[in-house]
KOLGU-171677 format. One line per 10 residues: number of its first residue (from 1); their letters; for each residue y, z, x of N, C-alpha, C. Coordinates in nm, 3 decimals, always signed. Example, Ala and Ser with C-alpha at 12.3 -4.5 7.8 and 13.67 -1.06 7.14 Angstrom:
2
1) as) -0.569:+0.780:+1.319:-0.450:+0.780:+1.230:-0.330:+0.780:+1.320 | -0.225:+0.708:+1.285:-0.106:+0.714:+1.367:+0.003:+0.787:+1.290
***
This chain:
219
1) xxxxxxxxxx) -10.545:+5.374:-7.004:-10.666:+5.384:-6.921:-10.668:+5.518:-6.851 | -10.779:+5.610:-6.859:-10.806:+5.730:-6.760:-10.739:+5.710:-6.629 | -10.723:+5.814:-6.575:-10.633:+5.787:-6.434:-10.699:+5.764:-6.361 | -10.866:+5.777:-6.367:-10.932:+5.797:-6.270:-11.004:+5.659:-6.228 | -10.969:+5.595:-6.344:-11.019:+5.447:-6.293:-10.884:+5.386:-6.307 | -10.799:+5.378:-6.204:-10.705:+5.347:-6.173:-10.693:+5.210:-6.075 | -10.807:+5.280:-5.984:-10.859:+5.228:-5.909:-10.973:+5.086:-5.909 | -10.937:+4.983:-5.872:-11.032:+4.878:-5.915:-11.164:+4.840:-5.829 | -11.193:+4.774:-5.858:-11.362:+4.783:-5.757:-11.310:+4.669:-5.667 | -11.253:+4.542:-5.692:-11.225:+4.465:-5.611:-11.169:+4.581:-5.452
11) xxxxxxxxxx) -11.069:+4.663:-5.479:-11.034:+4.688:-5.305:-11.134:+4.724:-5.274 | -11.232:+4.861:-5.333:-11.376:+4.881:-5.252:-11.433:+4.806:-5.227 | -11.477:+4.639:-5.303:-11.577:+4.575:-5.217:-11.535:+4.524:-5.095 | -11.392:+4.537:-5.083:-11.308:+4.449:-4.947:-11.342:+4.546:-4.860 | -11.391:+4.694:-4.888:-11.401:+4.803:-4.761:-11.529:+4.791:-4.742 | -11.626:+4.757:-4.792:-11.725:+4.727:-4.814:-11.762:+4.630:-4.747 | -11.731:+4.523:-4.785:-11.724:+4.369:-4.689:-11.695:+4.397:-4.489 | -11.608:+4.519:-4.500:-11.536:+4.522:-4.345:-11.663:+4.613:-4.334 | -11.737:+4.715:-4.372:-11.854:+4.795:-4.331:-11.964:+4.732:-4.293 | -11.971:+4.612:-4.352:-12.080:+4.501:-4.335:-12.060:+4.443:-4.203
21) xxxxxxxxxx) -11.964:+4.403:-4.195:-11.927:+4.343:-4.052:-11.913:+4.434:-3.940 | -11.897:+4.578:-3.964:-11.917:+4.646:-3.858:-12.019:+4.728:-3.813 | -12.140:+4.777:-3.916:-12.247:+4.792:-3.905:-12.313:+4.653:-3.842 | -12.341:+4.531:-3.901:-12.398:+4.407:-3.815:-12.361:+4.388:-3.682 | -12.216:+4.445:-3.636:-12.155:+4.433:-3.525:-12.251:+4.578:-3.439 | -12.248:+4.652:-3.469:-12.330:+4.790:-3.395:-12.455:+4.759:-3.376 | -12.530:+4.727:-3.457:-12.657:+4.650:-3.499:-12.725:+4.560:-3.398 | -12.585:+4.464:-3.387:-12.631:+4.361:-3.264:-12.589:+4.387:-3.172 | -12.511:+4.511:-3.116:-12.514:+4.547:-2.954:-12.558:+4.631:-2.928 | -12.617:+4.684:-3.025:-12.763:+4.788:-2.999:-12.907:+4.742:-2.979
31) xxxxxxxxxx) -12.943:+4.618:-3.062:-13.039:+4.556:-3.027:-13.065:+4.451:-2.919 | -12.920:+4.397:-2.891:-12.942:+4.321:-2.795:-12.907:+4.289:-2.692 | -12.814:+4.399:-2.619:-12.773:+4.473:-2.516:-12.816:+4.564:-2.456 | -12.870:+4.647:-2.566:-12.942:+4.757:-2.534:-13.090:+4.766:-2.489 | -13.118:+4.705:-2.614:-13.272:+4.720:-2.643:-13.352:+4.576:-2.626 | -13.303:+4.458:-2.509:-13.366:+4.362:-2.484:-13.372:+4.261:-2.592 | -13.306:+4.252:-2.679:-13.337:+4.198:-2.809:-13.449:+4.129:-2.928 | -13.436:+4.014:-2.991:-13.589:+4.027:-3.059:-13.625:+3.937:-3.017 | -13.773:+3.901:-3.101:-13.881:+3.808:-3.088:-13.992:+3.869:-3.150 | -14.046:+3.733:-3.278:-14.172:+3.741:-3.309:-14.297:+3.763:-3.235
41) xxxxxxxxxx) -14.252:+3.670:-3.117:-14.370:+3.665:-3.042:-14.325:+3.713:-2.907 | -14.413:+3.804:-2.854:-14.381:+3.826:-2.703:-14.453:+3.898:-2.627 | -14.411:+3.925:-2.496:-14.523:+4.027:-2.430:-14.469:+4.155:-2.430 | -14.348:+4.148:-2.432:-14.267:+4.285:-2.449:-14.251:+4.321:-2.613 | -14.338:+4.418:-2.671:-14.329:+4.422:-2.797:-14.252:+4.499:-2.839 | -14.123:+4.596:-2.733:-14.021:+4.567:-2.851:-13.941:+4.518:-2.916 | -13.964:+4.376:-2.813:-13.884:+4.258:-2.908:-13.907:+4.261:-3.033 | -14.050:+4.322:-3.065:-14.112:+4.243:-3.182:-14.064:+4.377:-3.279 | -14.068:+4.497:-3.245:-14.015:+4.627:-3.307:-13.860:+4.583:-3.331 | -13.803:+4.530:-3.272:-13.686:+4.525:-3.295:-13.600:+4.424:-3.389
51) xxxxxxxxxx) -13.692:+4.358:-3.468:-13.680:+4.252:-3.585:-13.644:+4.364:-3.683 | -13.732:+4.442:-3.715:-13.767:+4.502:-3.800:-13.633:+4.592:-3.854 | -13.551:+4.682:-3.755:-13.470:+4.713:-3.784:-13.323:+4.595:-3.844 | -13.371:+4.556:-3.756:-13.270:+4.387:-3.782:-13.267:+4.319:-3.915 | -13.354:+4.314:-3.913:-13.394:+4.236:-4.100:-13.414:+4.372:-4.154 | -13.449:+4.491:-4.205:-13.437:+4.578:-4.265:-13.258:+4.638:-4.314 | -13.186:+4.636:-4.172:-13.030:+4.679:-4.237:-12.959:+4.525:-4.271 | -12.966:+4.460:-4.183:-12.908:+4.330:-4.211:-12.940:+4.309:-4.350 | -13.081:+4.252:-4.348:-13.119:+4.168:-4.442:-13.158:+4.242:-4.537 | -13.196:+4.360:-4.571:-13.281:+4.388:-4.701:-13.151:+4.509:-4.714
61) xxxxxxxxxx) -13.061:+4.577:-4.685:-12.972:+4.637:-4.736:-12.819:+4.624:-4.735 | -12.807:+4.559:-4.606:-12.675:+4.480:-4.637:-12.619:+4.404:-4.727 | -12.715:+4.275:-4.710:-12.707:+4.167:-4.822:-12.728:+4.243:-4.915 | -12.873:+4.334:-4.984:-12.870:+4.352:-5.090:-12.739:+4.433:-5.208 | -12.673:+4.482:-5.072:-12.549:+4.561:-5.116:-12.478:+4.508:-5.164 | -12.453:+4.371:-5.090:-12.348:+4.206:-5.123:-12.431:+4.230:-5.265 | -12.527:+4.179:-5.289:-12.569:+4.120:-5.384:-12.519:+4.220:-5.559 | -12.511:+4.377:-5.496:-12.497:+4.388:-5.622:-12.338:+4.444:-5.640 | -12.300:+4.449:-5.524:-12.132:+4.417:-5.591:-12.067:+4.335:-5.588 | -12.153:+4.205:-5.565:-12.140:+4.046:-5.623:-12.056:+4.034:-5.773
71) xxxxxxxxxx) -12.106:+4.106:-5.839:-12.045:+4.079:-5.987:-11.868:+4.156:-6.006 | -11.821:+4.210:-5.876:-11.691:+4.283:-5.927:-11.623:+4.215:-5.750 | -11.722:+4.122:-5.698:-11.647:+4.100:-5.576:-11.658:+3.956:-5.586 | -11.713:+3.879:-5.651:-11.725:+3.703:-5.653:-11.645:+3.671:-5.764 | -11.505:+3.608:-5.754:-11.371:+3.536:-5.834:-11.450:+3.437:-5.959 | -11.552:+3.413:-5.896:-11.605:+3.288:-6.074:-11.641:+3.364:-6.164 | -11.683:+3.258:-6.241:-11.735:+3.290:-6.394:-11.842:+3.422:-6.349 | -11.881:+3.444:-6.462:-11.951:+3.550:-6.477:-12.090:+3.473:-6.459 | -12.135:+3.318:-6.495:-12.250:+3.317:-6.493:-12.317:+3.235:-6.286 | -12.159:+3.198:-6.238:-12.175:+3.187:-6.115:-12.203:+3.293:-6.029
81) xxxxxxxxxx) -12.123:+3.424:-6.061:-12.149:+3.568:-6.001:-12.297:+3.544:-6.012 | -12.353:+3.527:-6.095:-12.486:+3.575:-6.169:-12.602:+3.521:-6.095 | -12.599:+3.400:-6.044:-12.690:+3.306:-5.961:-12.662:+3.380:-5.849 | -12.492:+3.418:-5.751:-12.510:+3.499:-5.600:-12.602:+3.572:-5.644 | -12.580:+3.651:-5.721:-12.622:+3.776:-5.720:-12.789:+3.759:-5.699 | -12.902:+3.710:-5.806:-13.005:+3.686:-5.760:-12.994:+3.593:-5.645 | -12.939:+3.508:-5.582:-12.986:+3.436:-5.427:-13.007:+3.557:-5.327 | -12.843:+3.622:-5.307:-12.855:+3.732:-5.248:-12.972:+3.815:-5.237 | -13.000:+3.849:-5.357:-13.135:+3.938:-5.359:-13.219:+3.881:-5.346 | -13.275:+3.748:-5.337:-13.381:+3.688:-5.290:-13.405:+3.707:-5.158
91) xxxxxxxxxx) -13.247:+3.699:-5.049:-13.312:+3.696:-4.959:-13.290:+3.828:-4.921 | -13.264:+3.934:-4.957:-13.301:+4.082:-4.926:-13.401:+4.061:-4.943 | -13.540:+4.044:-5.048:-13.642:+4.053:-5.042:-13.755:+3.972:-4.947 | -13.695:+3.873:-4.919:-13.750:+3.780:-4.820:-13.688:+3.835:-4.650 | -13.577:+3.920:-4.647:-13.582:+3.980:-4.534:-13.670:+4.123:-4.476 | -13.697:+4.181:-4.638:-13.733:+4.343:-4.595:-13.851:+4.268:-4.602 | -13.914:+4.174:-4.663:-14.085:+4.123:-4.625:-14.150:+4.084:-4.523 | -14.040:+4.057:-4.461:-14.045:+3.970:-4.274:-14.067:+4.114:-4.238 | -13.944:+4.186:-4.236:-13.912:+4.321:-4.162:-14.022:+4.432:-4.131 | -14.093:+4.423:-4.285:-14.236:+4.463:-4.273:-14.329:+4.398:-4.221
101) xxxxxxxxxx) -14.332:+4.261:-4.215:-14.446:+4.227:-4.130:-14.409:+4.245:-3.972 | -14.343:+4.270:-3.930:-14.275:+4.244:-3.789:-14.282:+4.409:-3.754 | -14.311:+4.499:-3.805:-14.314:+4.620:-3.789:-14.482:+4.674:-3.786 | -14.576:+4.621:-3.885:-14.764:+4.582:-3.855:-14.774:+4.500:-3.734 | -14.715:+4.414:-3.757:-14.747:+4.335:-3.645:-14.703:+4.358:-3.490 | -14.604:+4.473:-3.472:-14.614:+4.496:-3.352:-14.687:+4.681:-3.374 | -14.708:+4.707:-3.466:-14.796:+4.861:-3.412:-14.957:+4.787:-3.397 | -14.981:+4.686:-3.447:-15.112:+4.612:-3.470:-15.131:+4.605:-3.293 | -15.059:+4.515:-3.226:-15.047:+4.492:-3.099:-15.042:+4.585:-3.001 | -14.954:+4.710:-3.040:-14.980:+4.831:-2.920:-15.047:+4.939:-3.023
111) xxxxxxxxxx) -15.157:+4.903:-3.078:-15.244:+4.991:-3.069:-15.206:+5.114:-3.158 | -15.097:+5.084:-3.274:-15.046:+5.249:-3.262:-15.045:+5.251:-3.470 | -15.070:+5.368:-3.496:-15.146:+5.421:-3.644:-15.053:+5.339:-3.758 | -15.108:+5.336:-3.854:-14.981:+5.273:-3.984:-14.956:+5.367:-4.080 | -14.847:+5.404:-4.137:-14.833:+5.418:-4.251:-14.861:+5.638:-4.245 | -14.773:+5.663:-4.170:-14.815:+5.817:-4.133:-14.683:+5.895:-4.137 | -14.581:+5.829:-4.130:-14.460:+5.935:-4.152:-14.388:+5.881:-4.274 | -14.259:+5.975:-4.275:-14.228:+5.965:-4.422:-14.129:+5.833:-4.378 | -14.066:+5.815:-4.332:-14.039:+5.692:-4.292:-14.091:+5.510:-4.364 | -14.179:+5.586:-4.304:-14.310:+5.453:-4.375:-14.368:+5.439:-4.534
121) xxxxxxxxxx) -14.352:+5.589:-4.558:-14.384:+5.592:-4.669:-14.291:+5.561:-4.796 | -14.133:+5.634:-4.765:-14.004:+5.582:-4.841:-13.955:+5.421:-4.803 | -14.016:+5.394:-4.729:-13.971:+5.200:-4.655:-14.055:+5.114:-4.753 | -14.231:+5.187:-4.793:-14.299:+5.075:-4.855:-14.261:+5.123:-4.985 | -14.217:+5.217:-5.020:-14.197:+5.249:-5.189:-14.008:+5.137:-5.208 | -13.955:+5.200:-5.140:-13.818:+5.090:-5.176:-13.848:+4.909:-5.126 | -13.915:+4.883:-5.038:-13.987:+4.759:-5.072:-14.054:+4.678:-5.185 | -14.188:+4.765:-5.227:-14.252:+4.750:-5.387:-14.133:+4.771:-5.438 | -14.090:+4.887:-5.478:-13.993:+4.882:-5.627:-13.913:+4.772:-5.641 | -13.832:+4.734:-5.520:-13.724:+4.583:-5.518:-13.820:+4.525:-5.555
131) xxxxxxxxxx) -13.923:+4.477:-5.498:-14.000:+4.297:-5.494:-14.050:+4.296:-5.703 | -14.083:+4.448:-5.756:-14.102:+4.460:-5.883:-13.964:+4.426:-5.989 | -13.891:+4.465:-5.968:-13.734:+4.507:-6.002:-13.693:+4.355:-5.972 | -13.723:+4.274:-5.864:-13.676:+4.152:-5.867:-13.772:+4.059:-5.966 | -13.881:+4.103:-6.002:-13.981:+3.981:-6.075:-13.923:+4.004:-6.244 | -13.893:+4.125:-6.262:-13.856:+4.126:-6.375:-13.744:+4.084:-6.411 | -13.636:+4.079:-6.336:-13.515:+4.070:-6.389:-13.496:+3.955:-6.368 | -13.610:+3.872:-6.321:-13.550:+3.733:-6.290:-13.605:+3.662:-6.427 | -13.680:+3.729:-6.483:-13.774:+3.638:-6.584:-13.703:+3.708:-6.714 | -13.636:+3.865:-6.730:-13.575:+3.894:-6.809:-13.412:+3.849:-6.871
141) xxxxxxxxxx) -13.366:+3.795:-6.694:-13.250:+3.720:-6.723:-13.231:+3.618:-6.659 | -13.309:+3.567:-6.610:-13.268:+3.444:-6.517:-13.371:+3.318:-6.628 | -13.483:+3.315:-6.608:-13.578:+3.238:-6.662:-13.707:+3.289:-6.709 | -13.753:+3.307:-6.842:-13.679:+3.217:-6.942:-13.588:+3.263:-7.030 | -13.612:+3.405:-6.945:-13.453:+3.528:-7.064:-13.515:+3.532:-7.131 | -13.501:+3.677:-7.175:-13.499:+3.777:-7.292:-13.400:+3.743:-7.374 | -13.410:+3.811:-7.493:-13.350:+3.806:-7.635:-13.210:+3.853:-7.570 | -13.100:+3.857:-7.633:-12.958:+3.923:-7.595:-12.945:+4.041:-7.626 | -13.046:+4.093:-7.747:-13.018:+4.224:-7.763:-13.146:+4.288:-7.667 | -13.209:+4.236:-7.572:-13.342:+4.298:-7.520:-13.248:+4.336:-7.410
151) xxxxxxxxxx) -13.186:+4.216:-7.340:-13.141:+4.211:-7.244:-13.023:+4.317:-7.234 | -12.915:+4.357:-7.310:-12.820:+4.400:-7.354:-12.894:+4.551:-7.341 | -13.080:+4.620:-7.383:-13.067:+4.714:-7.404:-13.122:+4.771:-7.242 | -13.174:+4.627:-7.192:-13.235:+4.666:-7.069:-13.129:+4.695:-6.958 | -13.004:+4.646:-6.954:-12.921:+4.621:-6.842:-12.869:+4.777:-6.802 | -12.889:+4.880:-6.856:-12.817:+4.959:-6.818:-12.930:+5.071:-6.719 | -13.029:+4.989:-6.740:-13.193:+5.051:-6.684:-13.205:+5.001:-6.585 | -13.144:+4.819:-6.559:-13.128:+4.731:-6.460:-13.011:+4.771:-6.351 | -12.981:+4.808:-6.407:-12.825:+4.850:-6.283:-12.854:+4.998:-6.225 | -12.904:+5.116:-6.296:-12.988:+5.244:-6.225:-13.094:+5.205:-6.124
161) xxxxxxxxxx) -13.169:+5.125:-6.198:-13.281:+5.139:-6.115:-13.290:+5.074:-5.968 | -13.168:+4.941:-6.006:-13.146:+4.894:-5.891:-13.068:+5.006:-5.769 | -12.964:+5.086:-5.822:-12.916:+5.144:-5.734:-12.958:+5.276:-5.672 | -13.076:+5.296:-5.747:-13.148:+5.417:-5.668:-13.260:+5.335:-5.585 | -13.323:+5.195:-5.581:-13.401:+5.189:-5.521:-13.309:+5.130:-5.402 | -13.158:+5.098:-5.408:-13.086:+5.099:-5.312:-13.047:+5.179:-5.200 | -13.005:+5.303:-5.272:-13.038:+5.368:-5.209:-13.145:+5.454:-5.124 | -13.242:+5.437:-5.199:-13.343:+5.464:-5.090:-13.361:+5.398:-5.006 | -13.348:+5.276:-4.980:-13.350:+5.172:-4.895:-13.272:+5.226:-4.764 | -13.152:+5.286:-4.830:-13.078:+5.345:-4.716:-13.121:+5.487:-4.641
171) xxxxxxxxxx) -13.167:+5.531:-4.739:-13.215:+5.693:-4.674:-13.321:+5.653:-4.611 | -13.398:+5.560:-4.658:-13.505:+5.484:-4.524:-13.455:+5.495:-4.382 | -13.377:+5.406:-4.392:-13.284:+5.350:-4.252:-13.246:+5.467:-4.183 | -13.218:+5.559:-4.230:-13.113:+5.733:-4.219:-13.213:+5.799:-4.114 | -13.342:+5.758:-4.221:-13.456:+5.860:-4.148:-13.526:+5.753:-4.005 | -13.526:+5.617:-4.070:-13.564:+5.551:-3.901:-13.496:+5.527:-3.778 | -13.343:+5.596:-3.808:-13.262:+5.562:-3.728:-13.333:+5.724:-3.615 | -13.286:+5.836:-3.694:-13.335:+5.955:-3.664:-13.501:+5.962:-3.557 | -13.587:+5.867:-3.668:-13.720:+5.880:-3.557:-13.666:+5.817:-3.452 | -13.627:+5.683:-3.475:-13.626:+5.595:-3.307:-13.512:+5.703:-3.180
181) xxxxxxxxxx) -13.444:+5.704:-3.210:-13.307:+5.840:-3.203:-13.428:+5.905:-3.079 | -13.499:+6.014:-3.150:-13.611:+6.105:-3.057:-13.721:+6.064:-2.991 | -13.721:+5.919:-3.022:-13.854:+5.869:-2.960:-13.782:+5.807:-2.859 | -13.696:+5.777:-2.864:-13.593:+5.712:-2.723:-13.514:+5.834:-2.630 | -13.521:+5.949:-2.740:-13.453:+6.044:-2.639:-13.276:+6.019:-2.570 | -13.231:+5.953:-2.695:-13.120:+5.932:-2.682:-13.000:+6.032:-2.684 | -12.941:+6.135:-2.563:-12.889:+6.231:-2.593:-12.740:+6.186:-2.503 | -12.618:+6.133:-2.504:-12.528:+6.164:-2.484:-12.447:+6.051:-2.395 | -12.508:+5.958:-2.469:-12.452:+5.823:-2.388:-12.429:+5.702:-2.465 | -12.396:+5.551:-2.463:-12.315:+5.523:-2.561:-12.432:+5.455:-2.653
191) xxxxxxxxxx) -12.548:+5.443:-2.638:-12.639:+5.389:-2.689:-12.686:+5.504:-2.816 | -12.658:+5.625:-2.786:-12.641:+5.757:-2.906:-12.559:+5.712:-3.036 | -12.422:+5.702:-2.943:-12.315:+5.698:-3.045:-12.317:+5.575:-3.088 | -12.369:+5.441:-3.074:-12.407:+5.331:-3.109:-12.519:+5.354:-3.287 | -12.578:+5.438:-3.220:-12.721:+5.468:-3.343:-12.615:+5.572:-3.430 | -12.581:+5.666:-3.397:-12.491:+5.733:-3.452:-12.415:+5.678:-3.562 | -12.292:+5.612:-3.507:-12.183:+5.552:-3.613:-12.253:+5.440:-3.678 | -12.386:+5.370:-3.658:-12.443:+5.316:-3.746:-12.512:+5.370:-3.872 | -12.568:+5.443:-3.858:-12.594:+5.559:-3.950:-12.519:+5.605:-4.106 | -12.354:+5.656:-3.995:-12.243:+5.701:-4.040:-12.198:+5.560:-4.121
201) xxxxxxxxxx) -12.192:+5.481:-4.073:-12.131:+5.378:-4.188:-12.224:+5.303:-4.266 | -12.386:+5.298:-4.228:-12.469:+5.311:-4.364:-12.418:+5.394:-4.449 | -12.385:+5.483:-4.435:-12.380:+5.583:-4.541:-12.279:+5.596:-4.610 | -12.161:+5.509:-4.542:-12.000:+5.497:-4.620:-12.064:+5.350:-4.669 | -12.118:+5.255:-4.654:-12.183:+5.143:-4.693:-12.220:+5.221:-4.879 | -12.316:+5.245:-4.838:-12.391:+5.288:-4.964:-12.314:+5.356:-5.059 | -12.221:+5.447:-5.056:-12.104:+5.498:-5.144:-12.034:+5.446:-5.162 | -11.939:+5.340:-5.113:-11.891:+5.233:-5.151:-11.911:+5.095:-5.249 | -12.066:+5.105:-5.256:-12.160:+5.031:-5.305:-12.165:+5.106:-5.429 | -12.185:+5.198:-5.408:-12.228:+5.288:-5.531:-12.101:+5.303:-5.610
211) xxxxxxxxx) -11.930:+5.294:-5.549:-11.833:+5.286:-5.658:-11.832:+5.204:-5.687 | -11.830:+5.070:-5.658:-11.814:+4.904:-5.720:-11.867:+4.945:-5.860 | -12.037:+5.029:-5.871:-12.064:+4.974:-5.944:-12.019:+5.056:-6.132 | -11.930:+5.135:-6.107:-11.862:+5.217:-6.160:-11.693:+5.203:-6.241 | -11.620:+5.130:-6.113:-11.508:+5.078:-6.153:-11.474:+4.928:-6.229 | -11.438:+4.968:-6.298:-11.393:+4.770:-6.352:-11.321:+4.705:-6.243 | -11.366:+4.566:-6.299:-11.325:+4.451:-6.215:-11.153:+4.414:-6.244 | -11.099:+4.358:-6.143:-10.970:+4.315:-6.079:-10.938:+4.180:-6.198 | -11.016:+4.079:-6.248:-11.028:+4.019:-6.342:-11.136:+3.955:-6.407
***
């Protein structure tokens, strides 16, 4: 074997797994220590702004991250991996769909423009592409399946496309961390370095993510 895959994907998803838990951990004492925490409904609407980030890293890139190094990090069969893997991504998509409504629905309420920075614009393109990317692959391999050789020629189109619209998902986050960052005027206190090292371990998140899907599996 090359030396260079020496290395198995099982230990990365275990670093992976601990990035998850410590981004969610930053996540929630930034939102809810800091920043009053959430709510759909309220009079203080940044409860309601503050879903959005919540279900956006949590739910639509965290999990979705679980979901796709599900197949070199879940011990069963290959066709049990196969079911996490779409649940997982179901509810990434059922989280970044909330996340977006919870983000209209509070600029709807204070009055304020939609759909004007790039922010918004890379958030609804990695949204569509998943919710597309999920209809197909569920009907290409989940039900009622494609042929084996369709499927066999599609999968390697299925695993790119997923991981670039993954990543954008993340350079989303990169860039909304950055707006909220200047719109809060956060310069040198621990609520900085809170947004900060969240950021920073999105971004070891996502490269980590991105070797799983590279190295062979442990068994």
């Amino acid at each position: 074997m090359p030396r260079g895959f020496q290395i198995r994907a099982t230990s990365i998803t275990i670093l992976a797994h601990l990035l998850f838990i410590a981004i969610t951990t930053l996540l929630s004492v930034w939102l809810f220590h800091f920043r009053e925490g959430v709510a759909f409904n309220s009079s203080n609407k940044i409860k309601i702004f503050n879903l959005h980030p919540l279900l956006m890293v949590i739910g639509f890139i965290l999990v979705g991250g679980e979901a796709i190094i599900s197949y070199k990090s879940f011990p069963g069969k290959r066709s049990s991996a196969k079911v996490v893997h779409l649940l997982l991504h179901l509810i990434a998509l059922a989280s970044g769909v909330l996340g977006i409504i919870a983000v209209f629905k509070f600029k709807i309420e204070a009055g304020l423009p939609h759909m004007f920075t790039l922010h918004s614009w890379l958030g609804m393109s990695a949204i569509c592409a998943f919710g597309l990317q999920y209809i197909l692959a569920f009907f290409a391999y989940f039900f009622p399946g494609a042929e084996m050789s369709t499927r066999a020629t599609l999968l390697p189109w299925h695993r790119f496309i997923g991981l670039v619209i993954f990543l954008l998902a993340v350079g989303t986050a990169e860039t909304g961390l950055v707006e909220y960052f200047k719109f809060l005027e956060l310069f040198r206190n621990q609520e900085a370095l809170i947004v900060n090292f969240t950021g920073l371990l999105l971004f070891l998140f996502a490269a980590f993510v991105s070797l799983t899907v590279i190295l062979p599996r442990n068994f």
